[in-house]
Kinemage of the C-alpha trace (Angstrom):
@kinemage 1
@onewidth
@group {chain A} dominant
@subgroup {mainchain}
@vectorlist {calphas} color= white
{ca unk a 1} P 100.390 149.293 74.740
{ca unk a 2} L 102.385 149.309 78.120
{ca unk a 3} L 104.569 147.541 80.121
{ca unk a 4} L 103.110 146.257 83.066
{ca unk a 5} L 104.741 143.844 86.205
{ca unk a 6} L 102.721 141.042 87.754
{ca unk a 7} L 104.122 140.138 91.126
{ca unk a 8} L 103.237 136.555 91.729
{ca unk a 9} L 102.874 133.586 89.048
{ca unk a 10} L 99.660 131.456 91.210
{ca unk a 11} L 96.340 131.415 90.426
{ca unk a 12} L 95.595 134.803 89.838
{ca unk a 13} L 98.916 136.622 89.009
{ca unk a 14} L 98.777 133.887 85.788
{ca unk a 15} L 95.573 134.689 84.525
{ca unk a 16} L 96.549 138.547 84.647
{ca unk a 17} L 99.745 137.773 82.504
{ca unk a 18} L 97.831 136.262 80.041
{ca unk a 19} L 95.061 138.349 79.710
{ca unk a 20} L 97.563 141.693 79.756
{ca unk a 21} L 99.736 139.955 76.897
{ca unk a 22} L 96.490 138.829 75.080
{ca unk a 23} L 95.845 142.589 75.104
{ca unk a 24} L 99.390 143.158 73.306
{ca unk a 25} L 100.895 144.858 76.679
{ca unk a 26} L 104.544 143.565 77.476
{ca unk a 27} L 104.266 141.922 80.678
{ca unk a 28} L 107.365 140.888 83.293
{ca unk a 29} L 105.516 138.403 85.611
{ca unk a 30} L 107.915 137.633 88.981
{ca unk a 31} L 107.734 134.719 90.670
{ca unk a 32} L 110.577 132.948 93.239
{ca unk a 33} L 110.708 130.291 90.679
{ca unk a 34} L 110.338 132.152 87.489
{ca unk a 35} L 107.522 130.338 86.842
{ca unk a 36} L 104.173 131.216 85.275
{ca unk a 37} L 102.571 130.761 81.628
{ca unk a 38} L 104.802 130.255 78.844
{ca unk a 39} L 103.232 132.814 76.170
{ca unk a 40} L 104.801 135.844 73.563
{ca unk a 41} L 104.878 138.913 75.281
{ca unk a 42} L 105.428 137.462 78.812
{ca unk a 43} L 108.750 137.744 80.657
{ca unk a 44} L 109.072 135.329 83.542
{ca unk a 45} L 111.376 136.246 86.181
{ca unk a 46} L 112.647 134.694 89.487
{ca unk a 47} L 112.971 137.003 91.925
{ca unk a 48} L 112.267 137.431 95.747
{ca unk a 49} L 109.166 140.229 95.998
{ca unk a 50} L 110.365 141.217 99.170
{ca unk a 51} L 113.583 142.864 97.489
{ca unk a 52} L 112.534 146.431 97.445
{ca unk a 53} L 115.911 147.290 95.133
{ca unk a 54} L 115.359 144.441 92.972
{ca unk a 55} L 111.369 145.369 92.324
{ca unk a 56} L 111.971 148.875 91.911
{ca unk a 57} L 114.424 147.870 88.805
{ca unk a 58} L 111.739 145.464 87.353
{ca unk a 59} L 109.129 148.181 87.706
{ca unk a 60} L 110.969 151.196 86.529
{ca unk a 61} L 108.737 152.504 83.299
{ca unk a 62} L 105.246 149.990 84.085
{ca unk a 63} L 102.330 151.621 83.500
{ca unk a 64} L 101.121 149.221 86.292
{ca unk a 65} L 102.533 146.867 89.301
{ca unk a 66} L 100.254 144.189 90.466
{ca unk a 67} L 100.792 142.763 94.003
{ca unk a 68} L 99.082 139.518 93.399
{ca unk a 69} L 101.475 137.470 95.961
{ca unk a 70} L 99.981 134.702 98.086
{ca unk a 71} L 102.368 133.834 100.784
{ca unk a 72} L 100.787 130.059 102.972
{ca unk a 73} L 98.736 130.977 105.458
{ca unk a 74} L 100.684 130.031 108.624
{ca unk a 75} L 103.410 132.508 107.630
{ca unk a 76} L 101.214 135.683 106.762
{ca unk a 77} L 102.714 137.287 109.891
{ca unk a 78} L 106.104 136.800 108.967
{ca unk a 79} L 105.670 137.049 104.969
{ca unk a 80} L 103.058 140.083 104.096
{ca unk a 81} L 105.140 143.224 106.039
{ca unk a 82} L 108.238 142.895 104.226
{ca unk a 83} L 106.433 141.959 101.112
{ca unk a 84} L 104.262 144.643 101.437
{ca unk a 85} L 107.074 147.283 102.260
{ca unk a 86} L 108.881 146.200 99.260
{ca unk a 87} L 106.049 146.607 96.364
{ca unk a 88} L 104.769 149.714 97.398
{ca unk a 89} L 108.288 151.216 97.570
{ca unk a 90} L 109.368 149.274 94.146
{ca unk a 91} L 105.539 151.630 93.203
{ca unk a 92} L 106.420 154.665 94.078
{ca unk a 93} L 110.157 154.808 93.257
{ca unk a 94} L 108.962 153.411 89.589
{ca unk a 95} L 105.660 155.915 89.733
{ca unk a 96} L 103.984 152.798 88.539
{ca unk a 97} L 100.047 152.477 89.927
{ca unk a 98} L 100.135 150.145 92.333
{ca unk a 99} L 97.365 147.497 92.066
{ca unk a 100} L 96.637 144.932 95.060
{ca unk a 101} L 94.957 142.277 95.131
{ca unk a 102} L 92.991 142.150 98.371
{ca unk a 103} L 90.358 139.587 100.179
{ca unk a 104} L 87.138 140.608 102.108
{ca unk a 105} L 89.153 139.245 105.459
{ca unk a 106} L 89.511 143.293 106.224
{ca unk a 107} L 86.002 143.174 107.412
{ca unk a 108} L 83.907 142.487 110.524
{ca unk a 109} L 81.595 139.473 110.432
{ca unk a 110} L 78.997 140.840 108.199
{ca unk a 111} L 75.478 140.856 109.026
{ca unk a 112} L 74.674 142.203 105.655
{ca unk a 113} L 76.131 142.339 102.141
{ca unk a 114} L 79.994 143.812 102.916
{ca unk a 115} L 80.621 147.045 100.972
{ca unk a 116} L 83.607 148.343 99.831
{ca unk a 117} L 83.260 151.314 102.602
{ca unk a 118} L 82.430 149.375 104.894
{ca unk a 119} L 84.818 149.953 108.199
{ca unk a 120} L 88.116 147.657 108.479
{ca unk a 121} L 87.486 145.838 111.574
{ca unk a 122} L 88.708 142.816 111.178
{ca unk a 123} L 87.689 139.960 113.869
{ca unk a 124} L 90.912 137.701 112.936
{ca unk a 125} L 94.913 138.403 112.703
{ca unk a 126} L 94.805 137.655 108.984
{ca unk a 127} L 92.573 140.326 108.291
{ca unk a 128} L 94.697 142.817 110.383
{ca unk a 129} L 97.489 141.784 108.727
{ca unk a 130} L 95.385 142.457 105.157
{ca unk a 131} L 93.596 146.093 106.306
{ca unk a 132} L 97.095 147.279 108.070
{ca unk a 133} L 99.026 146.813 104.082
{ca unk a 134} L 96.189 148.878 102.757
{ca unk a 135} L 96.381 151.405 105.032
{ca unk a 136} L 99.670 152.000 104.531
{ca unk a 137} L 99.526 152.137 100.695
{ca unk a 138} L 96.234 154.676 100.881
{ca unk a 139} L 98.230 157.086 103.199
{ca unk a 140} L 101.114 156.767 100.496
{ca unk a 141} L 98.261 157.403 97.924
{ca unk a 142} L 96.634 160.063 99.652
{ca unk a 143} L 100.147 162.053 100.101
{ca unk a 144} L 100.476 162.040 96.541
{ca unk a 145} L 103.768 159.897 96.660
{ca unk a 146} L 102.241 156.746 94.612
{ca unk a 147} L 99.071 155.766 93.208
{ca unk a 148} L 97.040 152.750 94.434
{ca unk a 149} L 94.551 150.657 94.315
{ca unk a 150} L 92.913 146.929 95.559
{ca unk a 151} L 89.973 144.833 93.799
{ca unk a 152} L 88.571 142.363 96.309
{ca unk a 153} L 86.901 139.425 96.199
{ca unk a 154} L 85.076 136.032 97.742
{ca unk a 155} L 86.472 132.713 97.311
{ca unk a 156} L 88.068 131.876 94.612
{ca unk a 157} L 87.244 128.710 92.279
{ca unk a 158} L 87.359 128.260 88.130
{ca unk a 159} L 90.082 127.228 86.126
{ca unk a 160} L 93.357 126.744 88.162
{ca unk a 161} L 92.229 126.764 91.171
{ca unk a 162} L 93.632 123.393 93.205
{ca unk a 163} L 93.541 123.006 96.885
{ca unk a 164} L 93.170 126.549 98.351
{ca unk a 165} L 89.989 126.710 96.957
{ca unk a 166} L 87.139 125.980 98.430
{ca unk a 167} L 85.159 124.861 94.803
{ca unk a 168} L 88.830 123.365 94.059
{ca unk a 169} L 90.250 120.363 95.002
{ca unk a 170} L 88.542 119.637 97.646
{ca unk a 171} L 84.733 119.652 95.777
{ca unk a 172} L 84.854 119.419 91.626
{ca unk a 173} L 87.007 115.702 91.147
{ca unk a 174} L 85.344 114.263 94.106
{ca unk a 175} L 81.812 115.308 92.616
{ca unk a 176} L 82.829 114.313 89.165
{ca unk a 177} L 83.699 110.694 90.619
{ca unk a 178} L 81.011 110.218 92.676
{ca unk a 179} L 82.359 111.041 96.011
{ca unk a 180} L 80.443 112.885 98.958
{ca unk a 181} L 81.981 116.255 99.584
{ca unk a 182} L 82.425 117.475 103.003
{ca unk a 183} L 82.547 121.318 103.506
{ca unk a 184} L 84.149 123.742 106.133
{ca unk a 185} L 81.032 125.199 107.837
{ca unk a 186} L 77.710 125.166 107.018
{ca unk a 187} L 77.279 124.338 103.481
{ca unk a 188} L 73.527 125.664 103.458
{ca unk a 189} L 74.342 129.213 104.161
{ca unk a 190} L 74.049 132.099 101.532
{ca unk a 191} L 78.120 132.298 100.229
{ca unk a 192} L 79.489 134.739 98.309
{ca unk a 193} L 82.082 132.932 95.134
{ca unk a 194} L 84.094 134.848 92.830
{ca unk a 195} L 85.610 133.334 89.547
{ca unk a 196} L 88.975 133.645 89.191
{ca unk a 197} L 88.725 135.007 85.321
{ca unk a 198} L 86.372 137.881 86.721
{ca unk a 199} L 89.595 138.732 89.309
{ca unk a 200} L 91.585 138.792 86.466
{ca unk a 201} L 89.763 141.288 84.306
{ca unk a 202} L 88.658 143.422 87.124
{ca unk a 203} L 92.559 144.005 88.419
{ca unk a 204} L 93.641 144.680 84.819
{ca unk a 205} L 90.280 147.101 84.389
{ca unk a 206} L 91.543 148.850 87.662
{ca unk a 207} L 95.248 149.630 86.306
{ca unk a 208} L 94.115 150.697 83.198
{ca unk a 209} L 91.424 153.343 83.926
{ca unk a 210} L 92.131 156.382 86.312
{ca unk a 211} L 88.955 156.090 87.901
{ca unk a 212} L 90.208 153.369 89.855
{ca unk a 213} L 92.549 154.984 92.173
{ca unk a 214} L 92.546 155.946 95.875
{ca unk a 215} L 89.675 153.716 96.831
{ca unk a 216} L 88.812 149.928 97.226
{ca unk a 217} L 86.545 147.897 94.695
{ca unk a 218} L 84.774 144.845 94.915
{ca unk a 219} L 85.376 142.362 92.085
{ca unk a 220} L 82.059 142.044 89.926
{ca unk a 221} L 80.826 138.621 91.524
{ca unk a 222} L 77.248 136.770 90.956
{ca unk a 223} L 74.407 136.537 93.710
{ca unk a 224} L 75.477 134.602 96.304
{ca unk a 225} L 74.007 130.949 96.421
{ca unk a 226} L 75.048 128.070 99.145
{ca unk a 227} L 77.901 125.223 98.943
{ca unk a 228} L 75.172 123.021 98.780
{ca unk a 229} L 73.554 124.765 95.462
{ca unk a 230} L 76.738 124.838 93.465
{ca unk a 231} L 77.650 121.430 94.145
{ca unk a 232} L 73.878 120.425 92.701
{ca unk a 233} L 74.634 122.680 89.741
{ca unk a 234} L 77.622 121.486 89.184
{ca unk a 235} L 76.391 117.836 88.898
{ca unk a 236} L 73.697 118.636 86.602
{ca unk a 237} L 75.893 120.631 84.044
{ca unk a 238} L 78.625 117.795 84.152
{ca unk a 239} L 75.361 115.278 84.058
{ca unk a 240} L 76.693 113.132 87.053
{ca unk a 241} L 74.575 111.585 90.229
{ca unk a 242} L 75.067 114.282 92.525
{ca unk a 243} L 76.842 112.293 95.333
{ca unk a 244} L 75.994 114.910 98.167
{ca unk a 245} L 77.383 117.700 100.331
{ca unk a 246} L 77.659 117.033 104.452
{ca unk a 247} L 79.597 119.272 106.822
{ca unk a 248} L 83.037 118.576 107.947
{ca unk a 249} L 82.445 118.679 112.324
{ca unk a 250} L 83.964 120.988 113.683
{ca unk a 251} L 86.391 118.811 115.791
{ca unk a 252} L 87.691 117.330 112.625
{ca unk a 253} L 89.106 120.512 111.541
{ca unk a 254} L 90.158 121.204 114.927
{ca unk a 255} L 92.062 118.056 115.009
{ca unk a 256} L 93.308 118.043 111.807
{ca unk a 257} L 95.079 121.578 112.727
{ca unk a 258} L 97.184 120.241 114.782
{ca unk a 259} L 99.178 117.906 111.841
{ca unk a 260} L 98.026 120.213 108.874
{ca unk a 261} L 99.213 123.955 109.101
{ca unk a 262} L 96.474 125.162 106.464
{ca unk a 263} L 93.115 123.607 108.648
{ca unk a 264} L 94.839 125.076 111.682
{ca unk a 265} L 95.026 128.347 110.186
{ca unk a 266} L 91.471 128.449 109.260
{ca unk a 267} L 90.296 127.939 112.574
{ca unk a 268} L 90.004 131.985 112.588
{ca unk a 269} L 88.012 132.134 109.649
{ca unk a 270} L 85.433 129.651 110.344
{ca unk a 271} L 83.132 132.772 111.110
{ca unk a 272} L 83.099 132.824 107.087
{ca unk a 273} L 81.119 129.642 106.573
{ca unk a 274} L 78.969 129.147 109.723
{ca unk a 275} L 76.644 132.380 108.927
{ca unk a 276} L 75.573 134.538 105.683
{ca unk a 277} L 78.854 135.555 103.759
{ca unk a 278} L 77.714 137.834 100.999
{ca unk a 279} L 79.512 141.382 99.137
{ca unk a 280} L 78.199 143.673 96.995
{ca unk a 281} L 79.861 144.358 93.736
{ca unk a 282} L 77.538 147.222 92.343
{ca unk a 283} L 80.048 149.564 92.894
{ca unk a 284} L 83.060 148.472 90.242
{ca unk a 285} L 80.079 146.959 87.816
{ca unk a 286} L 78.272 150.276 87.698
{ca unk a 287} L 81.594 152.735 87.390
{ca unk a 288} L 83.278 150.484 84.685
{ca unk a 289} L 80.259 148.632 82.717
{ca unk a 290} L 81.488 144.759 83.569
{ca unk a 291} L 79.654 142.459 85.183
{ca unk a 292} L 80.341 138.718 86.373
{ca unk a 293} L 80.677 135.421 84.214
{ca unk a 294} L 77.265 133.760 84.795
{ca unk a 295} L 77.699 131.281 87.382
{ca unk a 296} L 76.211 128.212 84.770
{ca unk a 297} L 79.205 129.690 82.441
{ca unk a 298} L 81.784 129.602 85.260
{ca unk a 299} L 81.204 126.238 86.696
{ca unk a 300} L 80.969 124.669 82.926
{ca unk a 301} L 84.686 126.010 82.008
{ca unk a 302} L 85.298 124.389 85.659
{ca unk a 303} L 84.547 121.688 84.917
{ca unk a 304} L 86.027 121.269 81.573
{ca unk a 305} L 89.068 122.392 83.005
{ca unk a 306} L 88.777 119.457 85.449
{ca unk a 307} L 88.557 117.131 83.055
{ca unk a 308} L 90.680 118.107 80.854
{ca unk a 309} L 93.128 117.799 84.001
{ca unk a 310} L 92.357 114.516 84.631
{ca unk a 311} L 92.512 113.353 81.097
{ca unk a 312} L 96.087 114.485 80.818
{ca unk a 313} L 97.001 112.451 84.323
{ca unk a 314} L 95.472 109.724 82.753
């Protein structure tokens, strides 16, 4: 067993924790807060990830350092270059593999499934910001001063996932009470949707097997299938009316930018839910043997989860 340091304590950098310790790995998981799950064999620690000294002391001897930070949207500018700068130095001053978790934002507007070699064009800032860190750490890699990786995927939803989820917040309670949903976009267009467990495993599968390095993968993520089809699958496993799915117009969103940094900030993205948004995962499935929770599976631990959540409020 190794040691292995988990840079961010949200949605994903929790999950990895847990499923490293439930391997019997000792795990330091870093957070501004300290927070994160309370389990044997995880170490939470507050500390600012953009303090290259202080990272490189946490990750001096890991096997593995996991960039799974998640700065808000509106300050990705300001946030991602020093954080950035500060893991991959704190990964190669360590010589622990360096394991990011990335987004499909590095990509043009597909007009096909996206592939991991796909060229980084990127039509928004976000996704400059995104394929500029990964640059950076595969000329690093390719120089032979650290080794690196970064497992992409789609949106996010499962367990844990609240309100920057699209299948989050925003879509499971309002569905399990009875409430119309209104989507971002197009809700009848093919969507990629990657479960947050799957993200998990795949990131810990990359920084345990040498395969993994120098190159992008996709996280292992089911056929795509539309807003509108999960939200009708999602009714019938949690046997409720299904209350319906409309479209949020487009001025709404616009509008509500101007009070609420988050909608403004998606304004860029909207390209993501107004056409086909679809990746291939073949690669990392085929190379490492895992493939993706079935989607029925996924959205019943959902919404158990939401329940369960709900329960406790109550």
């Amino acid at each position: 067993m190794g040691k292995h340091v988990v840079a961010g304590a949200g949605q994903v950098g929790s999950q990895v924790a847990g499923l490293l310790a439930g391997q019997g790995h000792e795990v330091v998981l870093v957070s501004r807060s300290g927070s994160g799950p309370d389990l044997p064999g995880v170490t939470r620690v507050a500390a600012d990830a953009a303090d290259g000294r202080r990272m490189t002391g946490l990750a001096r001897g890991a096997d593995a350092l996991y960039n799974c930070v998640n700065p808000p949207y509106h300050r990705w500018a300001q946030d991602w270059p020093p954080l950035a700068e500060s893991l991959l130095c704190a990964a190669r001053e360590s010589g622990a593999g360096y394991v990011i978790l990335g987004n499909l934002y590095v990509y043009a507007a597909p007009g096909r499934p996206m592939r991991e070699d796909d060229p980084l064009t990127p039509p928004s800032a976000k996704g400059e910001i995104r394929a500029r860190m990964w640059r950076q750490a595969l000329e690093a890699h390719r120089a032979g001063q650290v080794r690196v990786t970064e497992v992409r995927g789609s949106d996010y939803f499962g367990p844990g996932c609240l309100d920057q989820s699209h299948l989050g917040e925003r879509l499971v309670p309002r569905l399990l009470g009875g409430k119309t949903v209104r989507m971002i976009g197009d809700p009848d267009q093919p969507h990629s949707w990657t479960y947050v467990p799957d993200v998990a495993a795949a990131l810990v599968t990359a920084a345990t097997d040498d395969r993994s390095w120098g190159r992008a993968w996709h996280v292992p993520t089911t056929e795509p299938i539309t807003a509108r089809q999960v939200a009708e699958r999602m009714c019938e496993i949690a046997g409720v009316r299904n209350p319906g799915v409309r479209s949020m117009p487009h001025w709404m969103i616009r509008a509500g930018g101007l009070v609420s940094p988050m909608l403004a900030e998606l304004e860029e993205l909207r390209y993501q839910f107004v056409r086909p948004f679809v990746m291939d995962s073949a690669d990392f499935q085929t190379t490492f043997g895992v493939t993706p929770t079935p989607m029925d599976e996924a959205l019943a631990a959902t919404i158990a989860w939401w329940r369960d959540r709900q329960a406790r409020a109550a």
